[in-house]
C-alpha positions as CSV (number, residue, x, y, z in Angstrom):
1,X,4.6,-34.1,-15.7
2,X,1.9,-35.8,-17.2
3,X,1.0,-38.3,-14.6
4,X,0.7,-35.4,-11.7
5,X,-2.3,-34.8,-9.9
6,X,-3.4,-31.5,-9.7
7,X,-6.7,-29.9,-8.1
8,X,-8.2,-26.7,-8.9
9,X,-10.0,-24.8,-6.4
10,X,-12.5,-22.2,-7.8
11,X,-13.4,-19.0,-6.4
12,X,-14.4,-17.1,-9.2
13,X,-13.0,-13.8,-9.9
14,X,-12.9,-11.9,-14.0
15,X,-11.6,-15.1,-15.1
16,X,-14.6,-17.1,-14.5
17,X,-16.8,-14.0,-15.2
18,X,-19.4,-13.6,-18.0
19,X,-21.3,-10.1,-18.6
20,X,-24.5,-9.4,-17.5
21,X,-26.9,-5.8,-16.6
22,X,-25.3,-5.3,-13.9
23,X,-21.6,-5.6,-15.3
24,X,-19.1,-8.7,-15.1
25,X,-20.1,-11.4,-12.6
26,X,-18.6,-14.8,-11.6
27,X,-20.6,-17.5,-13.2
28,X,-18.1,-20.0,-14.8
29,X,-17.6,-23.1,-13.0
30,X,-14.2,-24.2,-12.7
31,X,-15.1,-27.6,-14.5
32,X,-15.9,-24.5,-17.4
33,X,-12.7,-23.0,-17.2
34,X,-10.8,-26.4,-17.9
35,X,-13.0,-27.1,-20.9
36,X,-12.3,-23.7,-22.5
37,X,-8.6,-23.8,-21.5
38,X,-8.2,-27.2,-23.5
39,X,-6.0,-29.9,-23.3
40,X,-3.2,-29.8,-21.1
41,X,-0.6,-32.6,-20.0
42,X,-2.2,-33.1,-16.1
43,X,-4.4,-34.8,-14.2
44,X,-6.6,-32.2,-13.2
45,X,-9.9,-32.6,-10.3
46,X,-12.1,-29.6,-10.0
47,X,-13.6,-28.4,-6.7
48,X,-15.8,-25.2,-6.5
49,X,-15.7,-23.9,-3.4
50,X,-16.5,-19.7,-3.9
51,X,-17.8,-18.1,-6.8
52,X,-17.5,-14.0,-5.7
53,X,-15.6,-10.9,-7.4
54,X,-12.5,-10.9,-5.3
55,X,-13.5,-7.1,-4.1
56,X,-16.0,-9.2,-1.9
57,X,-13.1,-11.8,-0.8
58,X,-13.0,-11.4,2.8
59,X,-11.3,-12.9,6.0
60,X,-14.0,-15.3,6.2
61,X,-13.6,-16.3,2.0
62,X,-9.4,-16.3,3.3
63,X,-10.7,-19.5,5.8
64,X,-12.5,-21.2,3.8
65,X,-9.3,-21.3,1.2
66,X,-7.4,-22.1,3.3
67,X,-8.8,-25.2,4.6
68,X,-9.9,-26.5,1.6
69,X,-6.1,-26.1,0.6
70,X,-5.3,-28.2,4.1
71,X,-7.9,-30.8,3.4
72,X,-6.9,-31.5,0.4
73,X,-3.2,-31.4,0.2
74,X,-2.3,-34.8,0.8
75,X,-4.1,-36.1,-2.2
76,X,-2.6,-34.0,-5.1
77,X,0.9,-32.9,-6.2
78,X,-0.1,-29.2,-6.9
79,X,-3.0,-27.1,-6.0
80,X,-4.2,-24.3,-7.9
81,X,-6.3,-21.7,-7.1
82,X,-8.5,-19.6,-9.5
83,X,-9.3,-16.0,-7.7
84,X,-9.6,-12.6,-8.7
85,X,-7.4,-10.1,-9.4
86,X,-8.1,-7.1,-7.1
87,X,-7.7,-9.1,-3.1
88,X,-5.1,-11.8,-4.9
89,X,-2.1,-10.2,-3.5
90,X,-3.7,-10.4,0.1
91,X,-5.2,-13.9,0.0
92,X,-2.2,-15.0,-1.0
93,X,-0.4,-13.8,2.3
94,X,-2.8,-14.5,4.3
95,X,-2.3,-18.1,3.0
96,X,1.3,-17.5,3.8
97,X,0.3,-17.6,7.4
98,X,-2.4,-19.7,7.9
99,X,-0.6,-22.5,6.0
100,X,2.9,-22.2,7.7
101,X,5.0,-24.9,6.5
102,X,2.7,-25.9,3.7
103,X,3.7,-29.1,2.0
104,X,2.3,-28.9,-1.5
105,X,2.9,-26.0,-4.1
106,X,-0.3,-23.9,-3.9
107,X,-0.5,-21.5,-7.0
108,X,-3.3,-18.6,-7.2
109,X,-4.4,-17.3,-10.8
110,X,-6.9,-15.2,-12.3
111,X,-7.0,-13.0,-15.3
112,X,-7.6,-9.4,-16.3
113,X,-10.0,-10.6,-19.1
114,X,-12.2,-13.6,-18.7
115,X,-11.4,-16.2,-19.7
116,X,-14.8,-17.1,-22.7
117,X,-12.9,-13.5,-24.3
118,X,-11.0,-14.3,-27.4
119,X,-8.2,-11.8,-26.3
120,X,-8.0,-13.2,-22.6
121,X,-5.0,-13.7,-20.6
122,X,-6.4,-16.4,-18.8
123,X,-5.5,-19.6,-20.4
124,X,-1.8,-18.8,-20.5
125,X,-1.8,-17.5,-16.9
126,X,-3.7,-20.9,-15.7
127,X,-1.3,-23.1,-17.9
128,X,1.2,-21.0,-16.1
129,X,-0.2,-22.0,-12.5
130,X,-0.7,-25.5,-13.6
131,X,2.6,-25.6,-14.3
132,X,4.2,-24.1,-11.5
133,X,1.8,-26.5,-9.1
134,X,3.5,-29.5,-10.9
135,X,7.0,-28.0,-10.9
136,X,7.9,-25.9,-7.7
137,X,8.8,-26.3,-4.6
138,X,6.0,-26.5,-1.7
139,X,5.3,-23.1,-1.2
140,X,2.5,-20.4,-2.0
141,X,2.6,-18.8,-5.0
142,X,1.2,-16.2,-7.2
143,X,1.4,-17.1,-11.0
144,X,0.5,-14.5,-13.8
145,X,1.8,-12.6,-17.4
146,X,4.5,-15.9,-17.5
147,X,6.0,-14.7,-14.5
148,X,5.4,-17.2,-11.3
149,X,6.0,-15.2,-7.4
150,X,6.2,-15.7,-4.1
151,X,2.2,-14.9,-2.8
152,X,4.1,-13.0,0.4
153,X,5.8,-10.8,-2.1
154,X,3.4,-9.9,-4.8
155,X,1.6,-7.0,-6.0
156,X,-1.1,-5.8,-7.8
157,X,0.1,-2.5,-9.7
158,X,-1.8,-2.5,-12.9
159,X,-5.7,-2.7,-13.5
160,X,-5.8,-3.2,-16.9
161,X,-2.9,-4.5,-18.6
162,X,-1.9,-7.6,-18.6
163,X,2.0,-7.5,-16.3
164,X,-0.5,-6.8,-13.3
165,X,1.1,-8.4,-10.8
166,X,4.9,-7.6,-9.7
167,X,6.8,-9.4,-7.2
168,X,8.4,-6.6,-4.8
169,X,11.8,-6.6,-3.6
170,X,12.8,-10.2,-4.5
171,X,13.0,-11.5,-8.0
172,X,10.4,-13.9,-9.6
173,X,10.7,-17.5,-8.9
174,X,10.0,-18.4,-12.3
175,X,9.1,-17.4,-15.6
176,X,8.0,-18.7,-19.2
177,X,10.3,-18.2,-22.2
178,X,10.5,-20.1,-25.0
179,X,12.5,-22.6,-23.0
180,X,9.3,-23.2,-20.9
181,X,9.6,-23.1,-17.6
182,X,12.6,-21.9,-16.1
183,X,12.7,-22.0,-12.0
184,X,15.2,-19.4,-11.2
185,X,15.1,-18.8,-7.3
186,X,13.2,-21.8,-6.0
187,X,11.9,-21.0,-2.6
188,X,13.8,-23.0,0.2
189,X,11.8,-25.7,1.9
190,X,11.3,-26.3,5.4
191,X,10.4,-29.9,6.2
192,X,8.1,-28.8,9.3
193,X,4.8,-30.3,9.1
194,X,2.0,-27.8,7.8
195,X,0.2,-26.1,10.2
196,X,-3.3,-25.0,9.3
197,X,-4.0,-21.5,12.2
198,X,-7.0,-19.4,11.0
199,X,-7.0,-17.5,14.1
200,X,-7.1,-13.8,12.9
201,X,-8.4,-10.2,14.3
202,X,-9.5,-8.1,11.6
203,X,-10.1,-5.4,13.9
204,X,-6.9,-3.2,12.1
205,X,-6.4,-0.8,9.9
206,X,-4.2,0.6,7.2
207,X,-3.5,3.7,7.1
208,X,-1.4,5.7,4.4
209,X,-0.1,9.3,5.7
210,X,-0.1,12.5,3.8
211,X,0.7,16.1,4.3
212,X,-1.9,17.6,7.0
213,X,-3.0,13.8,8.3
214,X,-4.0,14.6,11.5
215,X,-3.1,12.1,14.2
216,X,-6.2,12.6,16.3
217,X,-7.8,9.6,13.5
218,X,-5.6,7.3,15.0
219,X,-6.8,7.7,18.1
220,X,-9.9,7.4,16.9
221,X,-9.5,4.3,15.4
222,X,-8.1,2.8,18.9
223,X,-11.5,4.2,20.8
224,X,-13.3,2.3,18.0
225,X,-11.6,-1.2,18.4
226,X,-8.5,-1.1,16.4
227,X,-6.3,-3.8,17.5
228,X,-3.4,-2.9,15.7
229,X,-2.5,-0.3,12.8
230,X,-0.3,-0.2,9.8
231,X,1.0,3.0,8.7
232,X,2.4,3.7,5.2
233,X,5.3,6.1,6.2
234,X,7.0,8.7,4.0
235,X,10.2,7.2,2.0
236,X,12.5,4.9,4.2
237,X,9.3,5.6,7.1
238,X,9.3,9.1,8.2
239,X,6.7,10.3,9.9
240,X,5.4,13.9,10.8
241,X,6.2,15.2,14.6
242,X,6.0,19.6,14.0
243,X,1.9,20.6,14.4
244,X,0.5,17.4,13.9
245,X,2.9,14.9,15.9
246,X,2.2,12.0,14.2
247,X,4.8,9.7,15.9
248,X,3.6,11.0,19.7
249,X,0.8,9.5,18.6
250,X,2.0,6.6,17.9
251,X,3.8,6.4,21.1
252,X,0.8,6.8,22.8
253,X,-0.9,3.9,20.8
254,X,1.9,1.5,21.9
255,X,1.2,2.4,25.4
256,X,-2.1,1.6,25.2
257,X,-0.9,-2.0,23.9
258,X,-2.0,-1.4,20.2
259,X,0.9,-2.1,17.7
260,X,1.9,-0.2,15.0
261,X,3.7,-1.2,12.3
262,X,5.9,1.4,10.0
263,X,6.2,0.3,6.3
264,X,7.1,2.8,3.3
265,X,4.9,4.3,0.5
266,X,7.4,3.8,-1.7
267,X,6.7,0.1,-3.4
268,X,10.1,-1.1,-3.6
269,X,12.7,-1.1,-1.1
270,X,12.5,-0.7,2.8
271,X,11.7,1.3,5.2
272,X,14.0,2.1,8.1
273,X,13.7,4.5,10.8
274,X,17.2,4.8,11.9
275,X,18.6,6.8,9.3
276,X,16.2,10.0,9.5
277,X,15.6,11.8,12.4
278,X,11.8,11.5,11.1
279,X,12.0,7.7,11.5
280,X,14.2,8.0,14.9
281,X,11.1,9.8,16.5
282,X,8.8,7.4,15.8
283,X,11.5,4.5,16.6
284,X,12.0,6.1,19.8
285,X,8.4,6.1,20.4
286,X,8.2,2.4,19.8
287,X,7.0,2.2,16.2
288,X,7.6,-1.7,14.6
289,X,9.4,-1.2,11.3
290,X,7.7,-3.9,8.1
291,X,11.5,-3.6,6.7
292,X,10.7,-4.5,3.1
293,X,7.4,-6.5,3.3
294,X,4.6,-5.4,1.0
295,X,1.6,-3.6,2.5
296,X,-0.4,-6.8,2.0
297,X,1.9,-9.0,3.9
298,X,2.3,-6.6,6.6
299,X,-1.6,-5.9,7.5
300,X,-2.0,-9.7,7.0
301,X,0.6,-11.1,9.1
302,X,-0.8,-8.0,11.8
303,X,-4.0,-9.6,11.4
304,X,-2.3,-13.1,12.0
305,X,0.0,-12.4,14.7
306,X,-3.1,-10.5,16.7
307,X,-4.8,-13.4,16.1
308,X,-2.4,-15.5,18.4
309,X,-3.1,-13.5,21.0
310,X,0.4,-11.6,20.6
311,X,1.1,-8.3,22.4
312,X,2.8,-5.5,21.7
313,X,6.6,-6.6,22.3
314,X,5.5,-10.2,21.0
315,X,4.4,-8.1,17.6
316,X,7.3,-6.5,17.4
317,X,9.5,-9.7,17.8
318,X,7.0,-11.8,14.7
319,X,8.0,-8.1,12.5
320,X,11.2,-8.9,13.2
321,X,11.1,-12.9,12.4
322,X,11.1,-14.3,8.9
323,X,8.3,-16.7,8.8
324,X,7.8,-17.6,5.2
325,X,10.0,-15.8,3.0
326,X,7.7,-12.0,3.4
327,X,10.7,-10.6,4.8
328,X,14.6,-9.5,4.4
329,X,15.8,-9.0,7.5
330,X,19.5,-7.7,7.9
């Protein structure tokens, strides 16, 4: 391990943060990070390339990741990405998109302290990334609190402790004991050449229903330019249809050429619209089930697929495709 190359792409984020009048901002440099983490058994090269709170990551920050990650892929073994913790979860599937048969392991980080705090988590989760660049598979990845996870199937659930990050529905890849490393479900590679596509439309929206959600906002989301629409469904993806018809709307939407994707509230599991008559409305009416992707993945890979141009039957057939692992498909 000690003769790969690794690079380090810094974003900033808490982990790179210091304090200041206005509360914690991104000042670190990612040369700064590596000289408070200390030694470790790599050779490492440094390239900032954001320095923003993650809240104010945004499609435009997801482009600019990626193709640094493209540019540089060639010329290190792993690449590691410092971000923050709050938009991690949704860089990191966008990534799984716009870097479709990526041929490097690419391993975000951060930290829920920074990382000049004695107490920090940040220099075991970076050793952790660092680790998991120069170890795994070519994939992307999402590496904190020892555990290392797909970036398609991770989670933020936690704002302050230090487990923040959970990997839904499929198990980690790899954790840290005091064995070290131990790769337990090493994602499967596809020897396709990497693709970089940052052709996304943003113009969607996520939408979480609740008792009383009234299904005229849908519609007027579509008179304002929403392109597509991802709805967190009750339980396996039940939606409302007595009063406030939730899934006529819906129907209507998909008439109108604007897809709509049905995922769950619930965090872990699936969603599936055949089993309920709830779901069976909304099936009938043409609504695209997420099956078990996260929330992240799902508005993402919207985004994506929009992006290429894709219609409404198109959308349904990508929802239905595993691309990169986001997805179990039955």
């Amino acid at each position: 391990m000690a003769n790969k190359k690794l690079l380090l792409l810094s974003t900033g984020g808490t982990i790179a943060s210091v304090v200041s009048d206005d509360g914690l901002v991104p000042e670190e440099s990612g040369e700064q990070l590596i000289q408070m983490l200390g030694n470790v058994p790599y050779d490492i090269t440094v390239k900032d390339i954001l320095s923003l709170d993650s809240s104010n990551i945004q499609p435009e920050e997801w482009k600019v990741i990626a193709e640094a990650i493209y540019k540089n892929r060639h010329d290190f073994d792993g690449i590691v990405v410092s971000h923050g913790t709050d938009t991690m979860a949704y860089t990191a599937s966008m990534l799984t998109f716009m870097l479709q048969g990526i041929d490097v392991p690419v391993v975000l980080t951060g930290s829920q302290v920074p990382m000049n705090v004695i107490w920090s988590d940040a220099p075991d989760n970076m050793r952790l990334a660092f680790a998991a660049a120069a170890s795994c598979e070519p994939d992307i990845y999402l590496a904190f609190d020892r555990k290392v996870m797909r970036g398609c199937r991770s989670v933020k659930v936690r704002t302050t402790a230090f487990n923040a990050f959970e990997s839904v529905n499929v198990p980690p890849v790899a954790e840290t004991t005091s064995d070290g490393l131990t790769i337990h479900h090493q994602a499967p590679h596809h020897h396709k050449e990497c693709v970089l596509n940052t052709k996304i439309d943003t113009n969607v929206s996520l939408v979480k229903l609740f008792p009383g959600f009234d299904p005229r906002m849908l519609h007027a989301m579509a008179q304002n330019d929403c392109h597509g629409i991802v709805i967190e469904a009750y339980g396996l993806g039940g939606m409302t249809y007595i009063r406030r018809n939730v899934a006529a709307a819906v129907g209507q939407l998909i008439r109108q050429g604007i897809p709509v994707i049905a995922a769950s509230q619930c965090l872990y599991e699936r969603s599936d619209l055949t089993k309920y008559e709830v779901g069976r409305q909304a099936l009938l009416e043409g609504a695209i089930s997420a099956h078990d992707m996260t929330s992240e993945s799902a508005i993402t890979k919207l985004m994506w697929g929009l992006g290429q141009g894709m219609d409404v039957d198109q959308i349904a057939k990508f929802f239905n495709t595993d691309v990169a692992g986001e997805v179990t498909l039955k």
